[in-house]
Backbone of each chain as nested JSON, in Angstrom:
{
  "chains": [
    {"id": "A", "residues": [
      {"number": 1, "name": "UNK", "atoms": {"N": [62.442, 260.889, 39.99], "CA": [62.726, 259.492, 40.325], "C": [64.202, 259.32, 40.633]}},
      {"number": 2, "name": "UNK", "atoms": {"N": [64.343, 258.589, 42.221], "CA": [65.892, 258.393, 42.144], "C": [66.398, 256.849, 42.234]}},
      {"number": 3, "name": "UNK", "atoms": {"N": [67.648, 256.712, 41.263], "CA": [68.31, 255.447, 40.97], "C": [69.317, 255.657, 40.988]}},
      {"number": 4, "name": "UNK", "atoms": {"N": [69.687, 254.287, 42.033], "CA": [70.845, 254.162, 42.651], "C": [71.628, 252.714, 41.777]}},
      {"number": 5, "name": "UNK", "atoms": {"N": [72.643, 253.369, 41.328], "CA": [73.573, 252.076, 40.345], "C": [74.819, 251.73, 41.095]}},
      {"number": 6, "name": "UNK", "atoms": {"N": [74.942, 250.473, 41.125], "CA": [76.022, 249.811, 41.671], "C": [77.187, 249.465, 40.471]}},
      {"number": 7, "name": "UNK", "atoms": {"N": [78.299, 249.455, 40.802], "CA": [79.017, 249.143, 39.826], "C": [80.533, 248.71, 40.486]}},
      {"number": 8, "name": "UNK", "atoms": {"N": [80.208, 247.365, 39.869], "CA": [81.508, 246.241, 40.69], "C": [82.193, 245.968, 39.835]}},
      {"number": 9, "name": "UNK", "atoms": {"N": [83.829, 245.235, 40.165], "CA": [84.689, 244.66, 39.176], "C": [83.46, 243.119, 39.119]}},
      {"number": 10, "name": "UNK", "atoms": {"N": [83.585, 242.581, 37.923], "CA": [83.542, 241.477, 37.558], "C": [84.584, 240.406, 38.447]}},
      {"number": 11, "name": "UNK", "atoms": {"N": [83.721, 239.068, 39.022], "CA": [84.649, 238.475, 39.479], "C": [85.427, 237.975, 38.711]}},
      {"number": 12, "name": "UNK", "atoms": {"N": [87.005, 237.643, 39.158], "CA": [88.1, 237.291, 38.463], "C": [88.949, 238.584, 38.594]}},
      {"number": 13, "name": "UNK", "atoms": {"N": [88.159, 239.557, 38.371], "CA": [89.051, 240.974, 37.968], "C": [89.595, 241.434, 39.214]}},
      {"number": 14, "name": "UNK", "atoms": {"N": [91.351, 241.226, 39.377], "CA": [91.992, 241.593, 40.375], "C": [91.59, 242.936, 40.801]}},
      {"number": 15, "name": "UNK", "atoms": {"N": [91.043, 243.1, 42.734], "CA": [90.24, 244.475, 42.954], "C": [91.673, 244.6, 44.539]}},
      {"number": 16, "name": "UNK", "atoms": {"N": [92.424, 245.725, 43.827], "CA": [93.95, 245.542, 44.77], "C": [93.007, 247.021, 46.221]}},
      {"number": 17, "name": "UNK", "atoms": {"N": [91.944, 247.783, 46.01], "CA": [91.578, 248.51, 46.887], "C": [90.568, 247.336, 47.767]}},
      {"number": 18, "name": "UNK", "atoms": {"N": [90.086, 246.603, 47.577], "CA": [89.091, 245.419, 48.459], "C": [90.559, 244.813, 49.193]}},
      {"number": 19, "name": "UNK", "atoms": {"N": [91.646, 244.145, 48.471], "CA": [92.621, 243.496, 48.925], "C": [93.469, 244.787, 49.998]}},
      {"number": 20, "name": "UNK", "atoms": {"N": [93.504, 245.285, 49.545], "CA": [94.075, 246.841, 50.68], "C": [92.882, 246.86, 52.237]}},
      {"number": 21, "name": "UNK", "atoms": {"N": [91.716, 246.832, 51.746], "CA": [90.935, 246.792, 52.95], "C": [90.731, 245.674, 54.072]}},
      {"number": 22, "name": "UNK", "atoms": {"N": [90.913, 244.824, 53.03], "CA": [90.949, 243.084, 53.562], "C": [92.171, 243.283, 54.706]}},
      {"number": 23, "name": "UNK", "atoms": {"N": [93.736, 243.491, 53.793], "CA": [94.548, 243.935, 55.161], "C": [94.52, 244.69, 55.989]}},
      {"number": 24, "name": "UNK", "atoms": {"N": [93.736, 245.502, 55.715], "CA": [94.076, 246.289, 57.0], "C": [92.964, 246.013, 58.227]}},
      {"number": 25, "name": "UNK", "atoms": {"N": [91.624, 245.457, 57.889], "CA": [91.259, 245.315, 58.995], "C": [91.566, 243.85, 59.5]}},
      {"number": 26, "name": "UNK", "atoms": {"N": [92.686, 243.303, 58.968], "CA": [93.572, 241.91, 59.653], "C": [93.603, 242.614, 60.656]}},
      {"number": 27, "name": "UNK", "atoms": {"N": [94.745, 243.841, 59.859], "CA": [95.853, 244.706, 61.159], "C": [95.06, 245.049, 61.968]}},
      {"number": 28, "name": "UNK", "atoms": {"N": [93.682, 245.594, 61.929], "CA": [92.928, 246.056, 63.154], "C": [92.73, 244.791, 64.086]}},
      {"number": 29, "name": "UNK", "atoms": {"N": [92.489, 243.971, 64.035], "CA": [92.371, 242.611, 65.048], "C": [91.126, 241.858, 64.644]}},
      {"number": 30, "name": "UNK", "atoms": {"N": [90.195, 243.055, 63.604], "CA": [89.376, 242.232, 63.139], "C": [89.441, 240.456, 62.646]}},
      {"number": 31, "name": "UNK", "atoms": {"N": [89.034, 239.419, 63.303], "CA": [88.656, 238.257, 62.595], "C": [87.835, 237.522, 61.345]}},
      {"number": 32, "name": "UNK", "atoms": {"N": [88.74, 236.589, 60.675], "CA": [86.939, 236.156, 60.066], "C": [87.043, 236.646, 58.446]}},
      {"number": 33, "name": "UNK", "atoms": {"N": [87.885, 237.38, 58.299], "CA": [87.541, 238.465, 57.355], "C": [87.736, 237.349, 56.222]}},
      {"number": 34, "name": "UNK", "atoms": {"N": [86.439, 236.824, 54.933], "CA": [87.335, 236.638, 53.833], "C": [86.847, 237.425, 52.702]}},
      {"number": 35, "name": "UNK", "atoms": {"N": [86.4, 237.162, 51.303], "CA": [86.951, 238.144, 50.333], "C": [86.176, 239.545, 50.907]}},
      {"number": 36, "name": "UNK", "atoms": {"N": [87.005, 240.461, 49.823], "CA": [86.642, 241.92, 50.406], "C": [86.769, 242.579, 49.01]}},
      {"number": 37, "name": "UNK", "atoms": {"N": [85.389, 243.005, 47.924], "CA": [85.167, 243.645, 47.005], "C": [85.136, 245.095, 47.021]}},
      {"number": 38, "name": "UNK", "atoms": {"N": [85.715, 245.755, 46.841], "CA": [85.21, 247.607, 46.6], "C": [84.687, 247.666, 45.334]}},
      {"number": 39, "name": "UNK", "atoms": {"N": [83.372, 248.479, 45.391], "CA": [83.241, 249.381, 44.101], "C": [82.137, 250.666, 43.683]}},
      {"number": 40, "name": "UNK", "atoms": {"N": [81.411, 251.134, 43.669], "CA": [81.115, 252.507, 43.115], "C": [79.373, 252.37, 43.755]}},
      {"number": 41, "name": "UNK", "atoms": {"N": [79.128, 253.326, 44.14], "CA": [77.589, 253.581, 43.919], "C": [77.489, 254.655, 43.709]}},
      {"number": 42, "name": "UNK", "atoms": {"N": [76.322, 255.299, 42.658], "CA": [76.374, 256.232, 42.07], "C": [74.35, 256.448, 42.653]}},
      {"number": 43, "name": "UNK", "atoms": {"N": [74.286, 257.569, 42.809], "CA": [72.972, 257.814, 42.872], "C": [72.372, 259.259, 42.48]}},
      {"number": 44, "name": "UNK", "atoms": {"N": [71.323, 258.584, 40.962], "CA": [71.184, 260.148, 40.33], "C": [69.871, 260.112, 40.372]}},
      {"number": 45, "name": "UNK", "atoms": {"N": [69.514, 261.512, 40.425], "CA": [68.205, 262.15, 40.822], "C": [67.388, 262.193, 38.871]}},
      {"number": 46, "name": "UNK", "atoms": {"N": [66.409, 261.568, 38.733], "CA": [66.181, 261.731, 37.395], "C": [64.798, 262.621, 36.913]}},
      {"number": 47, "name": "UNK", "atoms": {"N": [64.791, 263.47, 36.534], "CA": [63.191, 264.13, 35.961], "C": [62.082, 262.831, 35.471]}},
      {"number": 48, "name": "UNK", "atoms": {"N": [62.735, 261.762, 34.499], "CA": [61.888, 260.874, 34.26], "C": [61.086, 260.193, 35.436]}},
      {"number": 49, "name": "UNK", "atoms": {"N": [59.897, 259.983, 35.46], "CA": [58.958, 259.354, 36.426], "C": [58.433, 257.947, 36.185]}},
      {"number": 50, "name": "UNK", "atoms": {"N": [58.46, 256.839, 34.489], "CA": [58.244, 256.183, 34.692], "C": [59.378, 255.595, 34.789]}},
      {"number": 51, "name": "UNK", "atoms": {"N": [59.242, 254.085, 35.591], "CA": [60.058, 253.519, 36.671], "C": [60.346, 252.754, 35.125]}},
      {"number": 52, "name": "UNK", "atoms": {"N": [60.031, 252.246, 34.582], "CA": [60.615, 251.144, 33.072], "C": [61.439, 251.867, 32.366]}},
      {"number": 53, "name": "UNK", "atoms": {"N": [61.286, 253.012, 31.655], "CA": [62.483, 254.281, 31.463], "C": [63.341, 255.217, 32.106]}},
      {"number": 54, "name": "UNK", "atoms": {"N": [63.394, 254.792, 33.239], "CA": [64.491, 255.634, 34.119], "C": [65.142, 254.492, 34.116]}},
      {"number": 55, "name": "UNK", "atoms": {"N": [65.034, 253.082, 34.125], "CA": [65.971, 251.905, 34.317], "C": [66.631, 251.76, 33.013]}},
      {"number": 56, "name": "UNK", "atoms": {"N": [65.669, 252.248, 31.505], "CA": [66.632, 252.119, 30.692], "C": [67.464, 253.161, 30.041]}},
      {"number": 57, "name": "UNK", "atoms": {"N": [67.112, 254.852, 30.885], "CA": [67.691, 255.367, 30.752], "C": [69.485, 255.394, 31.512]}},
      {"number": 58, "name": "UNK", "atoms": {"N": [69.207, 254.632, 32.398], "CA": [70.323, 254.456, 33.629], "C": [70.893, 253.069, 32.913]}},
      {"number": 59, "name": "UNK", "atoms": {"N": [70.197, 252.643, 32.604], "CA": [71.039, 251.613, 31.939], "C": [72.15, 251.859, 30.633]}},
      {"number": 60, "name": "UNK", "atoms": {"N": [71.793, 252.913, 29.919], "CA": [72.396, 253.779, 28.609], "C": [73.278, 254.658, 29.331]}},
      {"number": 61, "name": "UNK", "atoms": {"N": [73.238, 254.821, 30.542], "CA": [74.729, 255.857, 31.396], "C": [75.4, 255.054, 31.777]}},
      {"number": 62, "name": "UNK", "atoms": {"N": [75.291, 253.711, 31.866], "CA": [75.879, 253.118, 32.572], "C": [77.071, 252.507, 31.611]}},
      {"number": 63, "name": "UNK", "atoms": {"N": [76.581, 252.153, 30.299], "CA": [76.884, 251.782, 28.791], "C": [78.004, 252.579, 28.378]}},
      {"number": 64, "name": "UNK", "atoms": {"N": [77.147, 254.053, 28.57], "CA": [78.473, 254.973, 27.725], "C": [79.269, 255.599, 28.783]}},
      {"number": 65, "name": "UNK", "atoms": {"N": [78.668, 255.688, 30.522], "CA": [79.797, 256.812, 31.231], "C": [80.204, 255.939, 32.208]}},
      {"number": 66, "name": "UNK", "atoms": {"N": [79.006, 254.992, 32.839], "CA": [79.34, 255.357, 34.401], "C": [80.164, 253.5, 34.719]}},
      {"number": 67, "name": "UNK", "atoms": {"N": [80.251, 252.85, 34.112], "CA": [81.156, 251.358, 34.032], "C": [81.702, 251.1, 33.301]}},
      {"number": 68, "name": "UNK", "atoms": {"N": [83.239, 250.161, 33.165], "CA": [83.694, 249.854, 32.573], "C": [83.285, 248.658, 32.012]}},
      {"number": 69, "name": "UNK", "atoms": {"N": [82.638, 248.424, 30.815], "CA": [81.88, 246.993, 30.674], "C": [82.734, 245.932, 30.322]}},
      {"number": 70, "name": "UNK", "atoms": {"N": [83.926, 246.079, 29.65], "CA": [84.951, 245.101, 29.677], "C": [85.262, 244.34, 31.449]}},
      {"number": 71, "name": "UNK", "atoms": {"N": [85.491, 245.488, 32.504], "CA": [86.06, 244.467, 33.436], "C": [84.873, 244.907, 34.732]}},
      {"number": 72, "name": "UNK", "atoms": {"N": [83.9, 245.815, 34.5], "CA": [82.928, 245.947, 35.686], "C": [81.533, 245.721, 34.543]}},
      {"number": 73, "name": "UNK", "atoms": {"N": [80.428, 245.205, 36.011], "CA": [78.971, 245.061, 36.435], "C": [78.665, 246.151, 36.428]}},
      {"number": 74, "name": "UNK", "atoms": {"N": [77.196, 246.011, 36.453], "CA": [76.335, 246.9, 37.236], "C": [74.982, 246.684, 37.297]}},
      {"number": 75, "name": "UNK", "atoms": {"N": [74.682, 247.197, 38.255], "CA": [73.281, 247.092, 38.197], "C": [72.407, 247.759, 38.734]}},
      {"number": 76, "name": "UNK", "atoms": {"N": [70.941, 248.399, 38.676], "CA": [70.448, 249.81, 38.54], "C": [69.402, 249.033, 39.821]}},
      {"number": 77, "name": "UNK", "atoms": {"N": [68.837, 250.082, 41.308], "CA": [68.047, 249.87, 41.395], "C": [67.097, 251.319, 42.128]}},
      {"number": 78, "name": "UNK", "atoms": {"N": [65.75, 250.975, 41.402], "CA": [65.105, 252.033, 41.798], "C": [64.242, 252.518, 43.031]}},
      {"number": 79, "name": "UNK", "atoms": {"N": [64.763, 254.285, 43.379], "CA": [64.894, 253.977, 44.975], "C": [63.745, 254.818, 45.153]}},
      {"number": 80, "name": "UNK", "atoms": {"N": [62.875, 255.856, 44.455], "CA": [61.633, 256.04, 44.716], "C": [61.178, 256.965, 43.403]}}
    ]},
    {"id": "B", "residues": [
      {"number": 1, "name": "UNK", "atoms": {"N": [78.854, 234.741, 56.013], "CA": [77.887, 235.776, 55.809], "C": [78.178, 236.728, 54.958]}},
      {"number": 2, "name": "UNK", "atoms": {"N": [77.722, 237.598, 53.912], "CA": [78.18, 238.523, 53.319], "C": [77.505, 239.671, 53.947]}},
      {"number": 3, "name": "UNK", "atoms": {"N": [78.042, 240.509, 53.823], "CA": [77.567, 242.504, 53.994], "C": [78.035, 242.991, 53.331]}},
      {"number": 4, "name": "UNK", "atoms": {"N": [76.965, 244.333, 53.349], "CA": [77.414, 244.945, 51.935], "C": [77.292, 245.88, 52.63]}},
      {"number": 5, "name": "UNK", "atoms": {"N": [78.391, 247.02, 52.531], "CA": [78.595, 248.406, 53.633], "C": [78.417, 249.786, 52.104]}},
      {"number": 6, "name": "UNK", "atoms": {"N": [77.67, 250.882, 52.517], "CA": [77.444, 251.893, 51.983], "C": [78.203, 252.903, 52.471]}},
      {"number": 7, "name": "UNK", "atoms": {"N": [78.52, 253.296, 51.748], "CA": [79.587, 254.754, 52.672], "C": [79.565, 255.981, 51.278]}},
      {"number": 8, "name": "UNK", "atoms": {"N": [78.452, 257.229, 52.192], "CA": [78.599, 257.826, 50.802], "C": [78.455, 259.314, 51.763]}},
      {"number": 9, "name": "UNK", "atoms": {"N": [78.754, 260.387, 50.907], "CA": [79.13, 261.748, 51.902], "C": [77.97, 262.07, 52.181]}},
      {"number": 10, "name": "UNK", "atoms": {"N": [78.066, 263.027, 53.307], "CA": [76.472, 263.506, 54.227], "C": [76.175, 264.487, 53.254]}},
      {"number": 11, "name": "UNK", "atoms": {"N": [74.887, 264.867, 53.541], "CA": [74.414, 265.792, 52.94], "C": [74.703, 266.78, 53.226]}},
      {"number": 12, "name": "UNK", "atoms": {"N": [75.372, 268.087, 51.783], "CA": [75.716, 269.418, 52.367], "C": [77.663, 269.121, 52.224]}},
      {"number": 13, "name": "UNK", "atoms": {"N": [78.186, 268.139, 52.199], "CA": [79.035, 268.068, 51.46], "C": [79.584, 268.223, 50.515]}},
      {"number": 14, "name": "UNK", "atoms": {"N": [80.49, 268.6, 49.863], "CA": [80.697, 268.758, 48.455], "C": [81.15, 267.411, 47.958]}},
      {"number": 15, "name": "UNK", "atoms": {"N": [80.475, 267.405, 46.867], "CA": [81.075, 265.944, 45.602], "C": [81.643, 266.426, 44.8]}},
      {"number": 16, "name": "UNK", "atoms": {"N": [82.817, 266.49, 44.354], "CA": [83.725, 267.115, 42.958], "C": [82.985, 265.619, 41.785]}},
      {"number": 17, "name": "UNK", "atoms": {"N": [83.17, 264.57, 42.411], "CA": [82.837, 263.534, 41.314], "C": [81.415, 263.478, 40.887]}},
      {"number": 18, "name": "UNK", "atoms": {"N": [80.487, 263.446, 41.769], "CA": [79.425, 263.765, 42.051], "C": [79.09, 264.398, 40.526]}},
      {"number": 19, "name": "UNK", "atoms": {"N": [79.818, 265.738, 40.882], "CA": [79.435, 266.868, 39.809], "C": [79.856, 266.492, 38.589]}},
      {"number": 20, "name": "UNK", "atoms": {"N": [80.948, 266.025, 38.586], "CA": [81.788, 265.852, 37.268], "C": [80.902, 264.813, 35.935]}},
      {"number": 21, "name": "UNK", "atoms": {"N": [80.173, 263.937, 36.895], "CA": [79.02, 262.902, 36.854], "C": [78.145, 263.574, 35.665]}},
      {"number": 22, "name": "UNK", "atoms": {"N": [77.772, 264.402, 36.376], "CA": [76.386, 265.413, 36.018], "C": [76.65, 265.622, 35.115]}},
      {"number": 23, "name": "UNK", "atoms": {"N": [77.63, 266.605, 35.127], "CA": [78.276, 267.242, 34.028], "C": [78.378, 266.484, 32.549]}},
      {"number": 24, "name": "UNK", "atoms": {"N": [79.295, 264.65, 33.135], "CA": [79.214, 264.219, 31.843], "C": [77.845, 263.927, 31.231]}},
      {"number": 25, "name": "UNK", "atoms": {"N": [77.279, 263.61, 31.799], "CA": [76.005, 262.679, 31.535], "C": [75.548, 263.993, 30.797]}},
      {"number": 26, "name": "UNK", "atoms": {"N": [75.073, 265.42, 31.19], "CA": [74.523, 266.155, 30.485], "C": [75.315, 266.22, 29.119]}},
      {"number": 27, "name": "UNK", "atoms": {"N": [76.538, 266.392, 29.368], "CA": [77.34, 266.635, 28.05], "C": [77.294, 265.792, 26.965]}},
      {"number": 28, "name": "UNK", "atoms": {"N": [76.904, 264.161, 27.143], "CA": [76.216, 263.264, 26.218], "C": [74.966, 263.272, 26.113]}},
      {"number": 29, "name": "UNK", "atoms": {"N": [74.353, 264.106, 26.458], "CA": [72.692, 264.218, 25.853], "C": [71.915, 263.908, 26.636]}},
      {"number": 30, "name": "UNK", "atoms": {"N": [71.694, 263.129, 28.137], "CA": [70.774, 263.402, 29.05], "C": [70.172, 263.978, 29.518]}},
      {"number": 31, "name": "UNK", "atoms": {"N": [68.661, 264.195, 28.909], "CA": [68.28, 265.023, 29.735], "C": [67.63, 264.774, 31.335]}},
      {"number": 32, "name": "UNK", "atoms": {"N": [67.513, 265.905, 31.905], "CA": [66.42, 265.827, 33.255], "C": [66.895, 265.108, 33.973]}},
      {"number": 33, "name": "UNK", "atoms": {"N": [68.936, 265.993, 34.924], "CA": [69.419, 265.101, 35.405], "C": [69.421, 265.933, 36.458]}},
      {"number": 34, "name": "UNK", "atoms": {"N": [69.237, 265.395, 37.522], "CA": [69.312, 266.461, 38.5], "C": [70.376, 266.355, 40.029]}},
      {"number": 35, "name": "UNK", "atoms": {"N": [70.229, 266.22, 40.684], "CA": [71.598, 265.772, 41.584], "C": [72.116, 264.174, 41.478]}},
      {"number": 36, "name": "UNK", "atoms": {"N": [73.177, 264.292, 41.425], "CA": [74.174, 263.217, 41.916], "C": [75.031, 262.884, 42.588]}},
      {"number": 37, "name": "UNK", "atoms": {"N": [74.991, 262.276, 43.065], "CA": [76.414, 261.473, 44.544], "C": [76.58, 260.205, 44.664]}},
      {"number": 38, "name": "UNK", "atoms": {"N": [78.199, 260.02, 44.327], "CA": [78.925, 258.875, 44.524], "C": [79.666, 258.609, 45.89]}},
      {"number": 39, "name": "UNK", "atoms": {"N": [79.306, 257.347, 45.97], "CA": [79.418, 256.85, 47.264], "C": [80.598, 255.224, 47.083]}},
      {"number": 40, "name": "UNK", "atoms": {"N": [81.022, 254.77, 48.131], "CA": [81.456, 253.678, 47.817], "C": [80.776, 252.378, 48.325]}},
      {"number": 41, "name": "UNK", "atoms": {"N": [80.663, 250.984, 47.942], "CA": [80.068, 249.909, 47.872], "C": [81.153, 249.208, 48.483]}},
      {"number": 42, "name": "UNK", "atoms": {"N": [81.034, 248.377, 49.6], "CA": [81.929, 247.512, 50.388], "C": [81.44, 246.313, 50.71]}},
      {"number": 43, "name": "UNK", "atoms": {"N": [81.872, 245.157, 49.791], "CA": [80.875, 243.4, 49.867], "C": [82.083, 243.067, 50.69]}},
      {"number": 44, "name": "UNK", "atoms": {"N": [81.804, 242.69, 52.047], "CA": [82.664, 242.022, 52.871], "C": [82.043, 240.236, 53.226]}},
      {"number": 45, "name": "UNK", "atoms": {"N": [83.181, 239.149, 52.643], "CA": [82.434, 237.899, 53.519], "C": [83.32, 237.834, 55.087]}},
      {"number": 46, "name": "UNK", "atoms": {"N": [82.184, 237.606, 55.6], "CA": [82.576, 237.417, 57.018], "C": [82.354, 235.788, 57.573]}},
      {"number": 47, "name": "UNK", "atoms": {"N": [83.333, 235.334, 58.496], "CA": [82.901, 234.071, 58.924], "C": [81.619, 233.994, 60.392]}},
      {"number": 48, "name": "UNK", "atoms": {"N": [81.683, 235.534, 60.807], "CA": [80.568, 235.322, 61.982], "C": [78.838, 235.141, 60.984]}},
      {"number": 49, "name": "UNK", "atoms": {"N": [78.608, 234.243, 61.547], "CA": [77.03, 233.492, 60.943], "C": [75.539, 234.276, 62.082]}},
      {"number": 50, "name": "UNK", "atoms": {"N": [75.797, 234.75, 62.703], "CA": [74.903, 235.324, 63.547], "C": [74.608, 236.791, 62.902]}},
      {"number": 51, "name": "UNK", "atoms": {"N": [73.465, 237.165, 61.959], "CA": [73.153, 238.306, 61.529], "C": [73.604, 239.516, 62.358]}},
      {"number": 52, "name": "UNK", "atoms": {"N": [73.098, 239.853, 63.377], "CA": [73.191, 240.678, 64.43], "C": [74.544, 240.989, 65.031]}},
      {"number": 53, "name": "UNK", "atoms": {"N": [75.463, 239.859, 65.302], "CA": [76.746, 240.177, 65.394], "C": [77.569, 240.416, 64.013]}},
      {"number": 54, "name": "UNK", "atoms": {"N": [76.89, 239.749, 63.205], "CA": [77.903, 240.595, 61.69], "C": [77.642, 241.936, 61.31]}},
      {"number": 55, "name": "UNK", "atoms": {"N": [76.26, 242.63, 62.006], "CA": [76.184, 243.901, 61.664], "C": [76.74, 244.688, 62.499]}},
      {"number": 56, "name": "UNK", "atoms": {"N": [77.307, 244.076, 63.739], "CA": [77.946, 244.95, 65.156], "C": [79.37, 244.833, 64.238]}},
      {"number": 57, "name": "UNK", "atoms": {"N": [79.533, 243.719, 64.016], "CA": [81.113, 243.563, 63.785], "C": [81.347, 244.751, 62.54]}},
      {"number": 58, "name": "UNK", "atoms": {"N": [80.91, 244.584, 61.772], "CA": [80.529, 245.202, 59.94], "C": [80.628, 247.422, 60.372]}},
      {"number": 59, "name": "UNK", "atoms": {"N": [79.613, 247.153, 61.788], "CA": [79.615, 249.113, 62.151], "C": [81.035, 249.453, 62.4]}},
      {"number": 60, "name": "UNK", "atoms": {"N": [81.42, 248.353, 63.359], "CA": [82.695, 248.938, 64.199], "C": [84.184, 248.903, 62.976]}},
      {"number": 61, "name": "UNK", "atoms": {"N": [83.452, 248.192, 61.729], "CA": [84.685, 248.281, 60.683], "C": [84.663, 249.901, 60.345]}},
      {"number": 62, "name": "UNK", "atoms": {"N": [83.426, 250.099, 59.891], "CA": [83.012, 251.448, 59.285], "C": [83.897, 252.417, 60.283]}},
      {"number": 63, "name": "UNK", "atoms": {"N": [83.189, 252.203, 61.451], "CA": [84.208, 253.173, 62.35], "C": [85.196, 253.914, 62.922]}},
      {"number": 64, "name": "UNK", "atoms": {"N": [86.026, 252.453, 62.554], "CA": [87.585, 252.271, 62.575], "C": [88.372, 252.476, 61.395]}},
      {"number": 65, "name": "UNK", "atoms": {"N": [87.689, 252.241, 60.306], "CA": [88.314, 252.248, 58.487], "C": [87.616, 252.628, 57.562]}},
      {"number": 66, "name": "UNK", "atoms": {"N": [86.515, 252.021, 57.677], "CA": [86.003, 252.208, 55.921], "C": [85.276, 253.516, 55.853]}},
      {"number": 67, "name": "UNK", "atoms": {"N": [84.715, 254.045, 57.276], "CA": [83.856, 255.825, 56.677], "C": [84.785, 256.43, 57.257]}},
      {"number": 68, "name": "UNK", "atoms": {"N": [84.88, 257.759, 57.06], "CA": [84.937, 258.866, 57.989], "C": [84.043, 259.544, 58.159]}},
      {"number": 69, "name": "UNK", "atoms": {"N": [83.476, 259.257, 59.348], "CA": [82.516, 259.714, 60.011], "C": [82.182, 261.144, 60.246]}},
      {"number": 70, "name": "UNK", "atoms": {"N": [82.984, 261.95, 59.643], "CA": [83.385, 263.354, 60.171], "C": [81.945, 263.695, 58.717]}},
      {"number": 71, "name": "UNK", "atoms": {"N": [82.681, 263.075, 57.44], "CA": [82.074, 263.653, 56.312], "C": [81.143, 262.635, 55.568]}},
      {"number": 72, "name": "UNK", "atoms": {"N": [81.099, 261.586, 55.926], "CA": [80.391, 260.198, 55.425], "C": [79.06, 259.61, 56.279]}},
      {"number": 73, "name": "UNK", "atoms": {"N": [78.576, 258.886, 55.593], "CA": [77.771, 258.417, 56.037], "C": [77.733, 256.854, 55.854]}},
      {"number": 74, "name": "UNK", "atoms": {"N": [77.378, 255.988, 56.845], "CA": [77.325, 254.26, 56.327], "C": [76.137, 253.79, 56.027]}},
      {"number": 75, "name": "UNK", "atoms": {"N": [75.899, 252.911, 55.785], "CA": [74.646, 252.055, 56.179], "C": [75.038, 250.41, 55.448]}},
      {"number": 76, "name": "UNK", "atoms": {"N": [74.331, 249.375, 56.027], "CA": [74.565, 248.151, 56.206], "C": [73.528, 247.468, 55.759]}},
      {"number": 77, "name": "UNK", "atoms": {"N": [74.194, 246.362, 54.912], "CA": [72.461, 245.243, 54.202], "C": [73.493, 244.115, 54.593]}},
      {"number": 78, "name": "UNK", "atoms": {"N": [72.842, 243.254, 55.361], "CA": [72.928, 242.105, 55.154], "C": [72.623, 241.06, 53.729]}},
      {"number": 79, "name": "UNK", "atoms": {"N": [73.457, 240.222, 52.993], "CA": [73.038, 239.851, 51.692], "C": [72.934, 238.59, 51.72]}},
      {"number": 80, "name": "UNK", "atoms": {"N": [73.589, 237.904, 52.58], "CA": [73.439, 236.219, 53.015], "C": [73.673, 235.738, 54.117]}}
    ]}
  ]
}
């Protein structure tokens, strides 16, 4: 089973690589542009097959490795 | 409009993080982990309102900045 986890700053939480991207495609001539978030997708291949325990196994990596839960999100979704 | 841009390495690439991933996750007790690859997550709001031109506009970012195309791969969701 594979699940794909997203993992964003929390809004509020100054994201200076989204603000880096934001300028630069000013500088490209791009228009229009307003906020601009960066953050992580992670996608792991899991032996587990049911779809209710691979979400809470991914949810327990997410806990202890793969986000910072003080200033990032996340959220797990399952891709087959 | 928001988009949300995917940019994660082609297959047959090497992931150092990827691995490092693995690695931890096994090293805290996961079992039955099998490949992993990190990719990056790009929430752009845009002011063009026409789906179709925010996904023209959204490729030609990828193109110009956010992948390298040489070793990456994109893909595009429209989210609002």
């Amino acid at each position: 089973m594979k699940i794909r986890v997203f993992v964003t700053l929390k809004p509020g939480v100054l994201d200076p690589q989204g603000a880096a991207i934001k300028h630069s495609l000013g500088a490209l001539g791009f228009d229009g542009i307003g906020d601009v978030r960066q953050g992580k997708v992670i996608e792991i291949d899991l032996a587990e097959t049911d779809p209710d325990k691979a979400r809470t196994q991914a949810s327990q990596m997410c806990d202890k490795l793969l986000a910072n839960t003080v200033i990032e999100n996340y959220s797990l979704e399952i891709l087959s």
